[in-house]
C-alpha positions in Angstrom: -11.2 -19.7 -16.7 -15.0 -19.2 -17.6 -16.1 -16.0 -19.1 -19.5 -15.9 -16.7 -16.7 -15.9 -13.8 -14.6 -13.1 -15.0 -17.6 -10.9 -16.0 -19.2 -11.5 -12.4 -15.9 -10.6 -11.1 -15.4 -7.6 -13.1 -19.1 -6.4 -12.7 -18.8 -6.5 -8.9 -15.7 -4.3 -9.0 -17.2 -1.6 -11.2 -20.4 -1.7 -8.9 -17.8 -1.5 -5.7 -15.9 1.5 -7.7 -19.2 3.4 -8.0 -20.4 2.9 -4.6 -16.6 3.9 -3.4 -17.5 7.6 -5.4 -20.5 8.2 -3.4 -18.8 7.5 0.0 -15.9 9.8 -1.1 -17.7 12.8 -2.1 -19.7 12.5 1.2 -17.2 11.7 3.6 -14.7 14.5 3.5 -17.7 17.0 4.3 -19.0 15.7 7.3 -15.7 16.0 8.7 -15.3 18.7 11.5 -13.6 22.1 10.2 -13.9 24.4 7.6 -11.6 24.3 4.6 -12.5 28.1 4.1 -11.4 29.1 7.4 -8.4 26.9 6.5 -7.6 28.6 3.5 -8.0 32.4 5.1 -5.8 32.3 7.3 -5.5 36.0 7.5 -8.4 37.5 10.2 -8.1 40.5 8.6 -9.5 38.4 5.0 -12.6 41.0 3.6 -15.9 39.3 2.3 -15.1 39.7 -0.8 -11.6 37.5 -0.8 -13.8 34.8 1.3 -16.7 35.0 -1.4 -14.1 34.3 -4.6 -12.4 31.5 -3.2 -16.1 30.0 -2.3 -16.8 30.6 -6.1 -13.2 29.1 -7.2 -13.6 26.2 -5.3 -17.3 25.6 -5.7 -17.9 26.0 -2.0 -21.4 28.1 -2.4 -22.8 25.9 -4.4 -25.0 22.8 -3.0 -24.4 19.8 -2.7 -26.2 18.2 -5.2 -24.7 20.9 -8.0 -21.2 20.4 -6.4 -21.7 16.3 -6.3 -23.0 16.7 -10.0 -19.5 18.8 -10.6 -17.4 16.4 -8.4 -18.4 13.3 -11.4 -18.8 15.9 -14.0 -14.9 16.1 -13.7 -14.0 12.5 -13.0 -15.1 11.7 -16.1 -12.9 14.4 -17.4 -9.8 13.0 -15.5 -9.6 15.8 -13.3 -9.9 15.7 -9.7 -10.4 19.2 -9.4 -8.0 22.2 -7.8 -5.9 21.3 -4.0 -6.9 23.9 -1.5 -3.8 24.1 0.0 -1.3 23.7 -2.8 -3.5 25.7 -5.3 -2.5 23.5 -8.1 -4.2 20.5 -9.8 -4.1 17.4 -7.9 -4.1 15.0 -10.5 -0.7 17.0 -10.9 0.4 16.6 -7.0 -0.5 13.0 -7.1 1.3 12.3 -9.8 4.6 14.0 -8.4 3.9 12.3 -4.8 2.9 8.6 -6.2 6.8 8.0 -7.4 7.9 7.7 -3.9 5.4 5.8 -2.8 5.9 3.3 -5.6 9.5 3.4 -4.6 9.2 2.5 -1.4 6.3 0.0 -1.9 7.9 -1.7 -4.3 11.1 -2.2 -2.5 9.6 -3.5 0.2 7.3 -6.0 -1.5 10.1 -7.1 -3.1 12.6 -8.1 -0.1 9.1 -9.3 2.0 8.4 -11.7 -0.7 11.6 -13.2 -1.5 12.7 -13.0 2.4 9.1 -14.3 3.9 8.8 -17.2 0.9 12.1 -18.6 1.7 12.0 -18.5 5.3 8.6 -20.0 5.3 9.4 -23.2 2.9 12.5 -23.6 5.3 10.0 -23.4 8.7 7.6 -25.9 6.7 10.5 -28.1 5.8 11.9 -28.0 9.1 9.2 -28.6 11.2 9.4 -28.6 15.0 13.1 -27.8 14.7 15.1 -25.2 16.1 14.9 -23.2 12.8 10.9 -23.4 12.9 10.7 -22.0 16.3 13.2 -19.6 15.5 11.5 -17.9 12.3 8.2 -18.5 14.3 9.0 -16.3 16.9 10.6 -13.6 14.7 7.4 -13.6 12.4 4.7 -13.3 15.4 7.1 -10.6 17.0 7.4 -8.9 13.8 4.0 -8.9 12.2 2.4 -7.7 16.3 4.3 -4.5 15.7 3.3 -1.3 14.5 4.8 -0.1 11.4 5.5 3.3 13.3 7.6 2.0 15.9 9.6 -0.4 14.4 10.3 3.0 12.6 11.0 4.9 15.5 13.6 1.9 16.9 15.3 1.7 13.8 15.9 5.5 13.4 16.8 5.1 17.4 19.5 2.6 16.9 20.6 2.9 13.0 20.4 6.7 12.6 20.9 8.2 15.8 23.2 6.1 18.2 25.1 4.5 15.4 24.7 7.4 12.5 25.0 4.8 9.3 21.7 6.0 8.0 19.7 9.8 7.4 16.5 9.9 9.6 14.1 11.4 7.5 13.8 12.7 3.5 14.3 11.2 -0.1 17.8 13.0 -0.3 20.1 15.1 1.4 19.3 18.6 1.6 21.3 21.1 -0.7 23.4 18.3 -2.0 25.2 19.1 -5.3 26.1 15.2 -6.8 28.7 15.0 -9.7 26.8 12.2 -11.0 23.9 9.7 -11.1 25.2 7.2 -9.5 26.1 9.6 -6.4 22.3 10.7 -6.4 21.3 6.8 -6.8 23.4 5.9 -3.5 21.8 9.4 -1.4 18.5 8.1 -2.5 19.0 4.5 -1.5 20.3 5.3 1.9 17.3 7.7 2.6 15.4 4.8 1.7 17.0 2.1 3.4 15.4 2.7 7.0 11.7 3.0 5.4 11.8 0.1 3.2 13.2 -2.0 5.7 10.6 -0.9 8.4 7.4 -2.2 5.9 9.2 -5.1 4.8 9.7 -6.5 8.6 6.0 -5.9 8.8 5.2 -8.0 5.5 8.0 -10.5 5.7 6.3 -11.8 9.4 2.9 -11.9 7.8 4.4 -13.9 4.5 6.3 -16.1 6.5 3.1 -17.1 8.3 1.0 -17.6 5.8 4.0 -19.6 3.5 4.9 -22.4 6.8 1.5 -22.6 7.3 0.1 -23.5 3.9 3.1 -25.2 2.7 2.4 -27.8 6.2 -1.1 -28.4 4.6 -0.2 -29.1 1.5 3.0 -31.4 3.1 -0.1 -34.3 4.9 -2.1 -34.1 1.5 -3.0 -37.6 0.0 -1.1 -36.6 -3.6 2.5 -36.1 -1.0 2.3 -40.0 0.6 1.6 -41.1 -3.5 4.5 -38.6 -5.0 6.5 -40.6 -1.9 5.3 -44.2 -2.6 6.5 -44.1 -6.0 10.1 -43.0 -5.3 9.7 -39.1 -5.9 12.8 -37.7 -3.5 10.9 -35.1 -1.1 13.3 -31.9 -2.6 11.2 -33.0 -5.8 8.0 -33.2 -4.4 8.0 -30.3 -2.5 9.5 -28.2 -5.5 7.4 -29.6 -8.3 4.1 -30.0 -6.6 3.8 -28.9 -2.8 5.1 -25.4 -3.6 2.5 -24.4 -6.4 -0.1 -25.3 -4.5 0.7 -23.4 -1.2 1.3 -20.4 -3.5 -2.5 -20.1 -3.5 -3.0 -18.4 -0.8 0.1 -16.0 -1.0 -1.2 -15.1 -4.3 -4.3 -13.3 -2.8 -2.4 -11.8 0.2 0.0 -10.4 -1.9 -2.3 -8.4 -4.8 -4.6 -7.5 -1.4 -1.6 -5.8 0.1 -0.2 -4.3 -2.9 -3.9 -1.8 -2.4 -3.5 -1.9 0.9 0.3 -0.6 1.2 -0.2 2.8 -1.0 -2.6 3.8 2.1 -0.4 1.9 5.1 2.7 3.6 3.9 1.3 6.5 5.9 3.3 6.0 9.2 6.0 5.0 7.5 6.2 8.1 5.5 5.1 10.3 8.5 7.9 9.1 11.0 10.6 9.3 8.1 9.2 12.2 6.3 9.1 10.4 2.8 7.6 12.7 0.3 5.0 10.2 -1.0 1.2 9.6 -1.1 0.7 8.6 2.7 2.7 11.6 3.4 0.5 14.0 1.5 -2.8 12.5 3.1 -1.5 13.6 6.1 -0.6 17.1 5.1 -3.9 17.6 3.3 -6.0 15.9 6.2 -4.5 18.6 8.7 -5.4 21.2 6.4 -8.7 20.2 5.5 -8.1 20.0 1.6 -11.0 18.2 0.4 -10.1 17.9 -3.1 -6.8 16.5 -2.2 -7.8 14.4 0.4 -11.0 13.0 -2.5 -8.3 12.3 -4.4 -6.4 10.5 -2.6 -8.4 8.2 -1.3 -9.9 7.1 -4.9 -6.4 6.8 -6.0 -6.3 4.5 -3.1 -9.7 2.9 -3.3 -9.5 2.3 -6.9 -5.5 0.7 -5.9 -7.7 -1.5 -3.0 -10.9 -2.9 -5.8 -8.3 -3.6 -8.9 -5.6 -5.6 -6.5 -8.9 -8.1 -5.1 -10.4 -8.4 -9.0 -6.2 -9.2 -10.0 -6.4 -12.0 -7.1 -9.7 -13.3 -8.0 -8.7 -13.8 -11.9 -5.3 -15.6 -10.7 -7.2 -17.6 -7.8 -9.7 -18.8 -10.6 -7.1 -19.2 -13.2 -4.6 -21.2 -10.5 -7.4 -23.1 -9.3 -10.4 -23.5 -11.3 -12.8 -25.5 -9.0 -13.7 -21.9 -8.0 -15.3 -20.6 -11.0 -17.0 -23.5 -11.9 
């Protein structure tokens, strides 16, 4: 890979990060509502109470002196003080992320493996009854919205059958003798969720896998790989695979950013305590430092998963950064 490439690529990020700052600072407060009115909920509140949480928050200020303050404290690593939890939210993020993570990560996980697999075997099996089989589950799948394959799994697995806990990371009030019992609560809590997100991903992988794997299956270097005697198993392991890898590559690091911010529904129908979760709490409540945070958390998630898959598209295939 060319240094010139990677510089470019990094230089466009850091530009895209910056610009991403502006628009976040700017955004929350042209929203509708009024985080002070939010935060007093009492009508009774005197002028006084109003006028120290203006000064706590930096709410008198103007805008240019609070935008100044906003960067003033990035560069500090603090994202400044939550209106509604009254606690730092570098703090709150940090507590809410773990979940999220969790959840994100289990799903990737069973997508990938799940959505690679049946996508080689569509490719392989083209035309056949197994190719219009994981076809049709892949297109029905990935044209669904996260939130209601949700709601017809909690439907069916939680409340007519009762095998899984609708909503939570854990059981309520539960006491367990050990780790593994806690392991096992946690998993089942997060059985419905990850599955949910991973039907979602798996359609989209399987798609993308069949699809690229077929191109790569009527290239000239396949008919030559046949011509001298390679068996296809080989060919398609060895040197048709690889290559339709490409493209998953950058689906894969875009939806990693993507995922922190779509786990939202997920999180909201199964009440998972995580960062999509949270947005929604602090978006109802007009918590501007929360919600700023948030959504650089997520930003920043977004710009470093596109610069991971430019570097591996350039170092995978380097016609690119020629």
């Amino acid at each position: 890979m060319k240094l010139n490439y990677l510089i470019k690529k990094v230089t466009n990020a850091i530009i895209t990060l910056f610009f991403v700052l502006i628009i976040n600072y700017f955004l929350f407060r042209v929203m509708p509502g009024d985080p002070l009115a939010m935060m007093l909920r009492d009508p009774k509140a005197s002028p006084e109470s109003a006028e120290k949480l203006k000064q706590l928050f930096g709410l008198g200020e103007p805008w240019y002196i609070q935008f100044g303050l906003y960067i003033k404290q990035l560069s500090q690593g603090d994202l400044g003080m939550s209106f509604l939890f009254k606690q730092p939210v570098v703090e709150i993020i940090a507590i809410k992320i773990v979940p999220t993570l969790l959840l994100v990560g289990v799903a990737t996980i069973v997508s990938l493996i799940g959505g690679i697999f049946l996508g080689i075997l569509a490719a392989k099996n083209r035309g056949k009854k197994i190719d219009v089989l994981s076809l049709s589950f892949s297109l029905l799948s990935y044209s669904m919205p996260t939130f209601w394959i949700g709601v017809l799994l909690v439907a069916f697995l939680s409340v007519h059958l009762t095998l899984f806990p609708t909503s939570g990371m854990t059981t309520s009030g539960m006491v367990f003798a050990s780790s593994i019992d806690a392991t096992v609560d946690v998993a089942r809590h997060l059985f419905l969720p990850a599955l949910s997100l991973s039907l979602v991903l798996l359609g989209q992988y399987v798609l993308i896998m069949r699809n690229s794997l077929m191109d790569e299956l009527t290239e000239d270097y396949v008919q030559t790989a046949k011509a001298k005697g390679f068996s296809e198993k080989y060919i398609i392991r060895k040197h048709a695979i690889p290559n339709a890898m490409l493209p998953m590559v950058t689906v894969i690091s875009i939806n990693l950013g993507f995922m922190i911010a779509g786990a939202i529904e997920i999180e909201t129908v199964f009440s998972w305590p995580g960062i999509g979760r949270l947005m929604y709490e602090a978006l109802l409540n007009r918590d501007y430092p929360l919600l700023q945070g948030i959504f650089l958390i997520i930003s920043t998630c977004v710009i470093l998963a596109n610069l991971i898959a430019d570097v591996l598209y350039g170092y995978l295939d380097p016609r690119i950064n020629g």
